[in-house]
C-alpha positions in Angstrom: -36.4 11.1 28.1 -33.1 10.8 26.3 -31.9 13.9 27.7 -32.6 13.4 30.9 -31.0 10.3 31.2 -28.0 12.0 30.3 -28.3 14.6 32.8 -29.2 11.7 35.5 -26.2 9.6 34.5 -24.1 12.8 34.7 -25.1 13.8 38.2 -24.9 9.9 39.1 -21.0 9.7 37.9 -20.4 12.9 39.9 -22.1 11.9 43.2 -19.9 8.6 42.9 -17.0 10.6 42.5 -17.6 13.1 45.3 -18.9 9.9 47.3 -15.7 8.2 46.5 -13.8 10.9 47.8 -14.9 11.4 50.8 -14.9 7.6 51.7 -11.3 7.6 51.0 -10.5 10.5 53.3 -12.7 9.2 56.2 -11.9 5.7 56.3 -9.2 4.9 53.5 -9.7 2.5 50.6 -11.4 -1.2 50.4 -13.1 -4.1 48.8 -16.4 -2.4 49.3 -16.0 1.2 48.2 -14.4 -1.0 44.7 -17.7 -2.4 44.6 -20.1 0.1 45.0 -18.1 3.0 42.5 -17.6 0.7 40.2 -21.7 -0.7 40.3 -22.4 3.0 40.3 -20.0 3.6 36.7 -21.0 0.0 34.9 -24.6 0.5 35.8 -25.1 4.5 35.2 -22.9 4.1 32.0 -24.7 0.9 30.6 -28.4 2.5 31.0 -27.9 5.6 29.4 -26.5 3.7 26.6 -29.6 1.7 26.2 -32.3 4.7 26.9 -30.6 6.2 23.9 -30.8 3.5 21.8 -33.9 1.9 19.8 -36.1 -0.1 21.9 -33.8 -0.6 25.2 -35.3 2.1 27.1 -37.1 -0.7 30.0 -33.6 -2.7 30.5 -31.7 1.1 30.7 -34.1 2.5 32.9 -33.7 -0.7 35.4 -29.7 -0.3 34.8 -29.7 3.6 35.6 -31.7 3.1 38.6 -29.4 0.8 39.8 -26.7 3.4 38.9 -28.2 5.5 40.7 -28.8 3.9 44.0 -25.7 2.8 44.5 -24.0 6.4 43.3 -26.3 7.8 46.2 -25.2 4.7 48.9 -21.1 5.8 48.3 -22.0 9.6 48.3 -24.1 8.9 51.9 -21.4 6.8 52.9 -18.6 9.3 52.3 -21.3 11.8 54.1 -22.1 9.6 57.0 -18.1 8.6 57.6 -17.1 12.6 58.2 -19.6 12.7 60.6 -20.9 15.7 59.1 -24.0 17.6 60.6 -27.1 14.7 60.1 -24.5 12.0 59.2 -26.7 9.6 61.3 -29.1 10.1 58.7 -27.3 9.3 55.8 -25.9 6.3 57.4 -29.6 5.2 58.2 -30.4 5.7 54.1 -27.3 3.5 53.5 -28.2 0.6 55.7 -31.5 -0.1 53.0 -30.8 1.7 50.0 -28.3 -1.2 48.4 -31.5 -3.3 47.9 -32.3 -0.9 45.1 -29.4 -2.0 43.4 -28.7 -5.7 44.4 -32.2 -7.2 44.1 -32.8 -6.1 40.6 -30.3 -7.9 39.4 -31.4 -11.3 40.1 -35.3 -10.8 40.0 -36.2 -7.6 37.7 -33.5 -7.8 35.4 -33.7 -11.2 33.8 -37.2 -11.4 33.7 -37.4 -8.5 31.2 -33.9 -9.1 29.3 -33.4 -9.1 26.5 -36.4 -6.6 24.7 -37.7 -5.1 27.6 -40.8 -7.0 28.1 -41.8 -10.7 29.6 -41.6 -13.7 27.6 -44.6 -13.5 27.4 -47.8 -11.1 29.6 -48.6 -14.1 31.7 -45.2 -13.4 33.5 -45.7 -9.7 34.4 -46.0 -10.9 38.0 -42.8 -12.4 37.9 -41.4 -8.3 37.1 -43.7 -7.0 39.9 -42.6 -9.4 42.4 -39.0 -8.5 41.7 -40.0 -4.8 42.6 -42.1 -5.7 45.7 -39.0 -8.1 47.0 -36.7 -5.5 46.5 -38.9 -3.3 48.7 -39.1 -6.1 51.4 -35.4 -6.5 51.4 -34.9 -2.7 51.8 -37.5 -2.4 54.8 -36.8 -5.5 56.8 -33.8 -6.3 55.6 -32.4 -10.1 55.3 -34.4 -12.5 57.4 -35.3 -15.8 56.6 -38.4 -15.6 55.1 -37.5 -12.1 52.9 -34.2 -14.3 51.9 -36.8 -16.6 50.6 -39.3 -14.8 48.6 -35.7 -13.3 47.3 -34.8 -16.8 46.1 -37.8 -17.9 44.9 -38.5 -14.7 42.9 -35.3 -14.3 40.8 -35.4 -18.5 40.5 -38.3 -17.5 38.3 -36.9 -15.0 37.0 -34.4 -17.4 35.5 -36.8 -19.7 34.9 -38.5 -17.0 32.2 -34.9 -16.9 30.4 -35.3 -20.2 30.2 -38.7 -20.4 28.9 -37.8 -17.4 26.4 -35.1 -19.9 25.2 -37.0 -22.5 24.6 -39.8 -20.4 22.5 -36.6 -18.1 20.9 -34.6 -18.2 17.7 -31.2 -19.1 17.4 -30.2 -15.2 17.6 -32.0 -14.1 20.6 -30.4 -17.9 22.2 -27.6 -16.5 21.5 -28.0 -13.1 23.2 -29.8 -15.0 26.4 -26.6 -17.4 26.7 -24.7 -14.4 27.9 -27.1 -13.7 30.8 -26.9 -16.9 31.4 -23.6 -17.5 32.3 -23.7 -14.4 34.2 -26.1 -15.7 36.6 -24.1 -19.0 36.5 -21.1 -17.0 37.7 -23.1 -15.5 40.6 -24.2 -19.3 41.7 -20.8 -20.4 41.3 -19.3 -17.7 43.7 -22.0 -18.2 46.5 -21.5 -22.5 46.0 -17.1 -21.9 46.7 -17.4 -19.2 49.3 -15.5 -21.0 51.8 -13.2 -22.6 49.1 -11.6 -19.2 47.9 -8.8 -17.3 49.5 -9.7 -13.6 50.5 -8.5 -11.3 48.0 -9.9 -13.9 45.3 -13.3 -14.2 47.1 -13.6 -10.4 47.1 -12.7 -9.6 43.4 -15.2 -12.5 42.6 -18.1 -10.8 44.7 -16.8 -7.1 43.0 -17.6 -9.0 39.5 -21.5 -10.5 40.5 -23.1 -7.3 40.2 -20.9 -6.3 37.1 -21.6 -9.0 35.2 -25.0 -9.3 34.6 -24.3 -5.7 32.9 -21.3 -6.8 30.8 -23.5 -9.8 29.4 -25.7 -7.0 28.0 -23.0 -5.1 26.7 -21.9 -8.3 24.7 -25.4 -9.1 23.5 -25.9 -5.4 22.4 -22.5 -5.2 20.8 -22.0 -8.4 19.3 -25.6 -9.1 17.8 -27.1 -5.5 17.6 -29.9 -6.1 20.3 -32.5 -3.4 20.2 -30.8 -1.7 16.7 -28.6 0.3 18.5 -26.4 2.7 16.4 -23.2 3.5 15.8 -22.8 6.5 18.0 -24.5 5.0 20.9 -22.5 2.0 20.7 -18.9 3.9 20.4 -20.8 5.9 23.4 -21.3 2.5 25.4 -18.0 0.9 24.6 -16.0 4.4 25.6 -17.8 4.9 28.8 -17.6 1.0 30.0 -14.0 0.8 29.5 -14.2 4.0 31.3 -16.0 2.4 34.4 -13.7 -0.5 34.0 -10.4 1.4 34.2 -12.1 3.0 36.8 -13.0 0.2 39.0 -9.7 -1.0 38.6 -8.4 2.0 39.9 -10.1 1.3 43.2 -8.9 -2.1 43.3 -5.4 -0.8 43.0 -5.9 1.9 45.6 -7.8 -0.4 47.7 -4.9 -3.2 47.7 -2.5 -0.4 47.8 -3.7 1.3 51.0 -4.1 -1.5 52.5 -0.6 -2.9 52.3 0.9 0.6 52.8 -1.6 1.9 55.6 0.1 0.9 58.3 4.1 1.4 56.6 3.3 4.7 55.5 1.9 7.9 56.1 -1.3 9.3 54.5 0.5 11.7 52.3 3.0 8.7 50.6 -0.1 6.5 50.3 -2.1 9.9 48.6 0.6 10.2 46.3 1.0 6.2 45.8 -2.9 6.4 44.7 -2.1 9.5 42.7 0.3 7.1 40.8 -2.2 4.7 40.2 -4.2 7.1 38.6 -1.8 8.1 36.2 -1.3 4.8 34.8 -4.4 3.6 34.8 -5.6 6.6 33.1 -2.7 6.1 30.5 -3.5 2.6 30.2 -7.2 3.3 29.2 -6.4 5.5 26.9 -4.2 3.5 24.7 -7.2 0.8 25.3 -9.8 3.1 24.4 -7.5 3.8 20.9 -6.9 0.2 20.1 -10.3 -0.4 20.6 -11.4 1.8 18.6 -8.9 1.1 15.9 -9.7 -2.6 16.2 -13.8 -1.7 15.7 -14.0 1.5 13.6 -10.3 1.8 11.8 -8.8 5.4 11.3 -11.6 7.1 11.2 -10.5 9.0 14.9 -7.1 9.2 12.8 -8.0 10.7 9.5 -4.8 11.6 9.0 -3.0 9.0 9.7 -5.5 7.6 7.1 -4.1 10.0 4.7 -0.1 9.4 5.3 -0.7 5.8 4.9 -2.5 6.3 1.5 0.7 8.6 0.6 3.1 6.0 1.3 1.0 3.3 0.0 0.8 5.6 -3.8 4.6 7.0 -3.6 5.3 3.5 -5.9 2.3 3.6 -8.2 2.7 5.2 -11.6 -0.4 3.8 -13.4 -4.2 4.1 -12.9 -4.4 0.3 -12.7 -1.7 0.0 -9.9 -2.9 3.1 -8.3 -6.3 1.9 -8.2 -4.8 -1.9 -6.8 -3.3 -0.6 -3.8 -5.9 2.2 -2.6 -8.5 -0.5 -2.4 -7.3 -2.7 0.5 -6.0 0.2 2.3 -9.2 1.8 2.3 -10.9 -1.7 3.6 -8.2 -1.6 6.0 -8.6 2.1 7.0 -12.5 1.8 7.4 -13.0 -2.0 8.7 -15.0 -2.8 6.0 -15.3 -5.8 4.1 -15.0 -4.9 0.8 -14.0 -2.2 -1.9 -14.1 -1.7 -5.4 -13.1 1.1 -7.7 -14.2 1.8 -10.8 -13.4 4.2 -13.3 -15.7 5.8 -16.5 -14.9 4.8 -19.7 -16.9 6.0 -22.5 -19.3 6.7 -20.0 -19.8 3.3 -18.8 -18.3 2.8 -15.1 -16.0 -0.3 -15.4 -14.4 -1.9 -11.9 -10.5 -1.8 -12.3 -9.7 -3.0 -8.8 -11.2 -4.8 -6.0 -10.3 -5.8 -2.0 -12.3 -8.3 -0.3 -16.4 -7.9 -1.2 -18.3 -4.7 -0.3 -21.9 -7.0 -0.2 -25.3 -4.9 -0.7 -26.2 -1.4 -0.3 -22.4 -0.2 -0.3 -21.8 3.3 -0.4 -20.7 5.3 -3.7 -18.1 7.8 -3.3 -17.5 9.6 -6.9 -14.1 10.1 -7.8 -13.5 13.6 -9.0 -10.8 15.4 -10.0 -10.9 19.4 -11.7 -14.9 18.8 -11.8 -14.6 16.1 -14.3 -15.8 12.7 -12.7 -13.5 9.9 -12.9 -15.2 7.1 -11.4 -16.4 5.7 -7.6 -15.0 4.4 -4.6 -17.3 1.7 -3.7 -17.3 0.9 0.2 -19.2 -2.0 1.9 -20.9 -1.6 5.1 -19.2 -3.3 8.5 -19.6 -6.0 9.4 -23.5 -5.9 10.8 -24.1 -3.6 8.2 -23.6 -0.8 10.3 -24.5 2.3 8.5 -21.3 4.8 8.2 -21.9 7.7 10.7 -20.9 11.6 9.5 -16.9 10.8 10.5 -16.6 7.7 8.1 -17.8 9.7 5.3 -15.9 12.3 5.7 -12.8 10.2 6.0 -13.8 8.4 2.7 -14.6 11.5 1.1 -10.5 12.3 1.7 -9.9 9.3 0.9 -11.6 9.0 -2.2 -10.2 12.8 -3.1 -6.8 11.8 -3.1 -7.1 8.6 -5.1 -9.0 10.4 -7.3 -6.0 13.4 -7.8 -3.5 10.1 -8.3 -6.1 8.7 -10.8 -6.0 12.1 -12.6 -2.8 12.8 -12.7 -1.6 9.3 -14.2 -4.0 9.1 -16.6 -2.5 12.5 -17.8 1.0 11.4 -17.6 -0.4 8.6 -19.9 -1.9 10.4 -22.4 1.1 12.9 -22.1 3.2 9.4 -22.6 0.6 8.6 -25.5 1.3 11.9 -27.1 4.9 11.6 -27.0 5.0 8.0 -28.5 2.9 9.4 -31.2 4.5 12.5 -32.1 8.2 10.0 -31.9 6.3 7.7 -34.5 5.0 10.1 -37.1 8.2 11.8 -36.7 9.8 8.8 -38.1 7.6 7.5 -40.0 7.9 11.6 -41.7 11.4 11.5 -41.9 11.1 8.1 -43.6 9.0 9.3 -46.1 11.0 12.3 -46.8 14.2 10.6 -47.0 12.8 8.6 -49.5 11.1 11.1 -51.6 14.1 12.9 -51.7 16.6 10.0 -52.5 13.9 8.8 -55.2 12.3 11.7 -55.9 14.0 15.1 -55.8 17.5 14.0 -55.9 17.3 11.7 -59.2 15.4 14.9 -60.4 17.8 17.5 -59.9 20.7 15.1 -61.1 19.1 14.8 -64.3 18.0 18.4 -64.6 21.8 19.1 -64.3 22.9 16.7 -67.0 19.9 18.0 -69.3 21.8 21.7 -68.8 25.1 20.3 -69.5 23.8 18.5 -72.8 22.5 22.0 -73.8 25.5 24.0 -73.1 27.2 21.7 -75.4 25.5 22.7 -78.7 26.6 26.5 -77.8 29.8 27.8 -78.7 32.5 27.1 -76.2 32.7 30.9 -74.2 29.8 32.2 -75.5 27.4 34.2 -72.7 24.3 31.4 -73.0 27.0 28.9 -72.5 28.1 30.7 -69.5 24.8 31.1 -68.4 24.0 27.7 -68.9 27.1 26.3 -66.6 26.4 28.7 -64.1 22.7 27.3 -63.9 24.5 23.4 -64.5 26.1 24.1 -61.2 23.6 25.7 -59.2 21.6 22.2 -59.8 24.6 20.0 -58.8 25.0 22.1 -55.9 21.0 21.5 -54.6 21.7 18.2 -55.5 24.1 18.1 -52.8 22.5 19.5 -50.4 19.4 17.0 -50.8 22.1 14.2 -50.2 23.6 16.0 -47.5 19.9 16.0 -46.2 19.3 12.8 -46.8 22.5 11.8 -45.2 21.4 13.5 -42.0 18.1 12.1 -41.4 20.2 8.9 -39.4 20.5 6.6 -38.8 21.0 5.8 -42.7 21.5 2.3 -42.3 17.7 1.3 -40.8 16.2 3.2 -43.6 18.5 1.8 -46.4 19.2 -2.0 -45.7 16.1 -2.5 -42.6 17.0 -3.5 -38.7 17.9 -7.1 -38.9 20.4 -5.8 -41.9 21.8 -3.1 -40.0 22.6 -4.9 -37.0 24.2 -7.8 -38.7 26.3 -5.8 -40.4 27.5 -3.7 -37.7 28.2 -7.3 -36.0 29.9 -8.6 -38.5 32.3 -4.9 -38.2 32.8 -6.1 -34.4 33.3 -9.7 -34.8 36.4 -8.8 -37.2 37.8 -7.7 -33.9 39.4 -9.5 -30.9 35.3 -10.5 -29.5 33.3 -13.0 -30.7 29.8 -11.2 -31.7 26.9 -13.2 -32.9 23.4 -12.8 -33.6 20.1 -14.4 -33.4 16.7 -13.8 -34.5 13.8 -14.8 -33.6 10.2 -14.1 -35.6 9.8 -11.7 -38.6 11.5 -8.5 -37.9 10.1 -5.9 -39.4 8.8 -2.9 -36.8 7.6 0.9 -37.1 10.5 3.0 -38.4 10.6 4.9 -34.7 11.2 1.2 -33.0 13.9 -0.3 -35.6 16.2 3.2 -35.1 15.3 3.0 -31.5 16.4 -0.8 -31.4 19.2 -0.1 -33.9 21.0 2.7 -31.3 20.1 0.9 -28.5 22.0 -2.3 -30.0 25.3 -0.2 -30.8 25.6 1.8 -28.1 25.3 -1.7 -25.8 28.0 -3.2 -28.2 29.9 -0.4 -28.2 29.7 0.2 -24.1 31.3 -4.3 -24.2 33.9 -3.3 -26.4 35.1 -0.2 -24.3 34.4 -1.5 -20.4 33.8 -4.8 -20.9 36.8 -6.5 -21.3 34.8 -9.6 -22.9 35.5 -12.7 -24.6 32.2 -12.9 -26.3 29.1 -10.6 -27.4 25.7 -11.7 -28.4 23.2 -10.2 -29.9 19.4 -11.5 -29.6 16.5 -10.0 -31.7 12.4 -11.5 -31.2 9.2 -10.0 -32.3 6.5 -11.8 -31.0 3.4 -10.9 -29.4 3.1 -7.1 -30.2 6.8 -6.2 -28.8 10.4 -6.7 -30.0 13.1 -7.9 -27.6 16.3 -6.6 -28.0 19.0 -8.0 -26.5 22.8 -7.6 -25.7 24.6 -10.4 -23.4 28.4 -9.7 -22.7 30.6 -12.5 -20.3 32.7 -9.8 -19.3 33.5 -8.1 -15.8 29.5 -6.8 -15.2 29.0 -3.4 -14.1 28.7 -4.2 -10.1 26.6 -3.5 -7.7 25.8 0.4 -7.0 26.9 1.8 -10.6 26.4 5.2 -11.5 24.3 5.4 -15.0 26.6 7.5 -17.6 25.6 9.1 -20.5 25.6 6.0 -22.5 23.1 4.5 -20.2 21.0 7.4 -19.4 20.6 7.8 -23.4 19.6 4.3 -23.9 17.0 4.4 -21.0 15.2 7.5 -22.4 15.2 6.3 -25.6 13.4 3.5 -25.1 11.0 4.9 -22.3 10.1 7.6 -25.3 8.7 5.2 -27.1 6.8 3.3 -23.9 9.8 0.7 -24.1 11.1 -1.1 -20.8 15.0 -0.7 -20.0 16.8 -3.1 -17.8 20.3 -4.1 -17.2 21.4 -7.3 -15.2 24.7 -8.7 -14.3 24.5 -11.9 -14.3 28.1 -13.8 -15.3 28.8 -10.5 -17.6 26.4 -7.9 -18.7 22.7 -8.1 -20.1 21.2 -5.2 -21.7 17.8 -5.9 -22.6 15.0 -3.4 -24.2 11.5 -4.5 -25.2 9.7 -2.0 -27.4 6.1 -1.9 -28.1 5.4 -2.3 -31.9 2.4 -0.1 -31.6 1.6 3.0 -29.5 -0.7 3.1 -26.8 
């Protein structure tokens, strides 16, 4: 049945469209060809729709009908206006056929709306005498007394909205209001007929048939009426704003030719219409795209999807902050009303970021990167909890495979960082230790080893070959010896390692403060970090004091040291000149910065009524 709804609906838009055409080289354009395409679109479109979907296939099949007489009315119009071979014919069918497509709307239509069936089986007449008065109408046309069974029929028909109403929940109210004040806009045309100018009167007549339609289309749409999917509703909204754009085009053309008919010639008012065309074609297209942005997100754009995930990570350095912005831009990208991310640790999946609240049954997107899994991307349903057709996932799927490569790749930059911080902490906390095994151990050693030898040599003979011997081994000692201090002296810097950090920069401000600055220092806590951090701190402090003496041209220099809460603060504020806006980093600079990022430090410089150099070092790896 699906199917050949389809194939009906097709043939219907092409008959309107061959129908169309031919009315428009016979006679020209007007406020009733406008009418009847545009019937033939809405109502062709919006019953397919609904014979595809779950449980709408009475209310389509009344809508295609419709559709369908009135696509046959403008294609034996077009026919019957050529004055082709049988045209009176044609033009016979078209003088009865419209009642298959008028009536039903005010009799058939809302006695069944909205689930297809009466409100309840006692008003089964009420449908059948919508079909027989749409019969009446179509063999003896208007007269008083059809007029009246006409009346009194779709009355009742109202009447069983309002009874369904009364006996209805608060949803299917809902969905009932819109019919509703459909067939209040119909009464409310008819009651100011004569009040109305002409062109106002008509586009208010082109609307009565439409809305009844577009009522359904806002039940279906806005409250899911018979569980209609996702495709079939994309399906629906693409091809009504395709029978609108349509209908407008008419109205256009029909305005158009009939300012122009009598200025112009048929070929200027062909290519006027042509125009039309164009931009309303344009103009529905841009619709149709912000539409479906506004409903379904990027998912027709997957990759602009992508570049705006790029841009959104070209910042982010860290799994936490990576993991911060993808989440709102995926809610953003796919509509949906929440997202959370969540990463394994120890096995154990632990949320790290969150945008808005994905609700129940979300979908689980695993996060994998190399064939290790990371974590999920955790997506809530839309709004409706419309399930996620074969597009969306495939657009989270990217999605989530590109967060899950920037997941991967910080987290090894931060155990790359990790590793480095480690390796820059044993390595001096080693060097320590060595230094001071060899200044206590091996150097005291060797120094009396050599004044042992001498000693000996003494008790020989002065000249004789074991006294020789003896100063030759006496000096080969002395000379180790020197080469452990010479070792020693090496491992630098030599003052953190023999008097401690606080020690070591006072002294070195006391050196300055001798000069023509006035240095000073604070502290602030106990002192007393990792050997890595204090020479870290301790180069970082004189090449800062060294850069205000050189460039600086300040009156005063002060240095701040505080350890508190698992980080030492090192600081150096100058009143001097300030570096200015746009500096180039030199080699100063550049070696204070990497010195204290090695160590997973932070390195800023302000200017702010001189020069602040400030550092903060972690006083534990990470």
């Amino acid at each position: 049945m699906k199917r050949a709804a389809q194939v009906v609906a097709a043939v219907v838009l092409v008959v309107t469209a061959v129908g169309t055409v031919l009315v428009l080289r016979a006679t020209g354009t007007g406020w009733a060809l406008a009418q009847n395409t545009s019937q033939a679109v809405v109502h062709t479109v919006a019953g397919v729709a609904l014979i595809r979907s779950r449980g709408g296939d009475r209310i389509g099949l009344v809508l295609l009908s419709m559709g369908t007489a009135v696509g046959l009315q403008v294609l034996l119009w077009g026919y019957a206006a050529g004055h082709w071979p049988g045209w009176q014919a044609a033009e016979w069918v078209t003088g009865w056929i419209w009642a298959f497509f008028f009536v039903p709307l005010f009799t058939v239509l809302p006695a069944l709306f909205p689930d297809g069936r009466p409100v309840t089986p006692r008003w089964w007449p009420v449908v059948w005498a919508g079909g027989v008065a749409t019969v009446l109408v179509a063999v003896f046309g208007t007269t008083d007394l059809v007029g009246l069974v006409v009346a009194v029929v779709a009355l009742l028909s109202v009447g069983s909205l309002v009874v369904r109403w009364v006996r209805s929940g608060p949803v299917a109210r809902r969905q009932i209001m819109f019919l509703l004040y459909a067939a209040g806009y119909a009464v409310l045309v008819e009651a100011t007929v004569d009040l109305l100018p002409h062109h106002v009167l008509q586009t208010a007549f082109l609307l009565i048939p439409i809305a009844p339609t577009v009522a359904i289309a806002i039940a279906i749409l806005r409250y899911r009426l018979y569980g209609i999917d996702l495709v079939i509703r994309r399906t629906f909204v693409y091809l009504a704003v395709t029978g609108l754009a349509f209908s407008g085009y008419l109205v256009a053309v029909a305005v158009l030719g009939t300012a122009l008919s009598q200025v112009v010639p048929p070929q200027v008012a062909l290519l006027a219409a042509a125009v039309v065309a164009a931009l309303v074609e344009s103009g529905r297209r841009l619709f149709q795209r912000r539409i479906s942005a506004l409903l379904y997100g990027y998912r027709d754009r997957p990759l602009d999807a992508l570049a705006e995930l790029r841009r959104e990570l070209a910042g982010a350095s860290t799994v936490s902050e990576i993991a911060r912005r993808s989440a709102p831009l995926v809610a953003a990208a796919l509509r949906s009303p929440g997202v959370a991310i969540t990463l394994l640790t120890d096995g154990v999946p632990e949320e790290i970021a969150r945008a808005g609240e994905p609700g129940p049954d979300p979908i689980s997107m695993p996060l994998v990167a190399q064939d290790e899994r990371l974590g999920a991307l955790v997506v809530g349903p839309r709004a409706g909890r419309e399930p996620y057709d074969e597009k969306d996932r495939r657009l989270i799927a990217e999605l989530g495979h590109h967060i899950a490569a920037a997941l991967a790749a910080a987290r090894l930059s931060a155990e790359l960082d990790r590793a480095r911080e480690l390796t820059i902490h044993s390595t001096a906390e080693e060097r320590r230790r060595l230094r001071q095994d060899l200044h206590d151990g091996l150097g005291p050693l060797l120094s009396g080893a050599g004044l042992g030898l001498d000693g000996v040599r003494r008790g020989f003979e002065p000249g004789s070959r074991e006294g020789r011997d003896l100063q030759i081994i006496s000096d080969q000692v002395r000379l180790a010896a020197r080469e452990v201090r010479r070792i020693i002296d090496a491992m630098r810097p030599g003052p953190v390692a023999d008097l401690g950090l606080v020690t070591a920069v006072r002294e070195h401000v006391q050196r300055c403060a001798a000069l023509d600055i006035g240095c000073t220092m604070t502290v602030s806590g106990i002192v007393d970090p990792p050997p890595a951090v204090a020479e870290a701190a301790y180069l970082v402090v004189l090449e800062a004091v060294t850069n205000t003496l050189r460039h600086a041209d300040a009156r005063t220099c002060a240095v701040r040291m505080e350890q508190s809460g698992g980080s030492l603060t090192v600081e150096v504020h100058d009143d001097g000149l300030g570096i200015g806006p746009g500096y180039v980093a030199g080699v100063g600079i550049s070696s204070m910065r990497r010195r204290v990022a090695s160590i997973g430090g932070d390195f800023t410089i302000t200017t702010d009524h001189g020069t602040t150099v400030t550092a903060v070092f972690p006083l534990e790896s990470r």
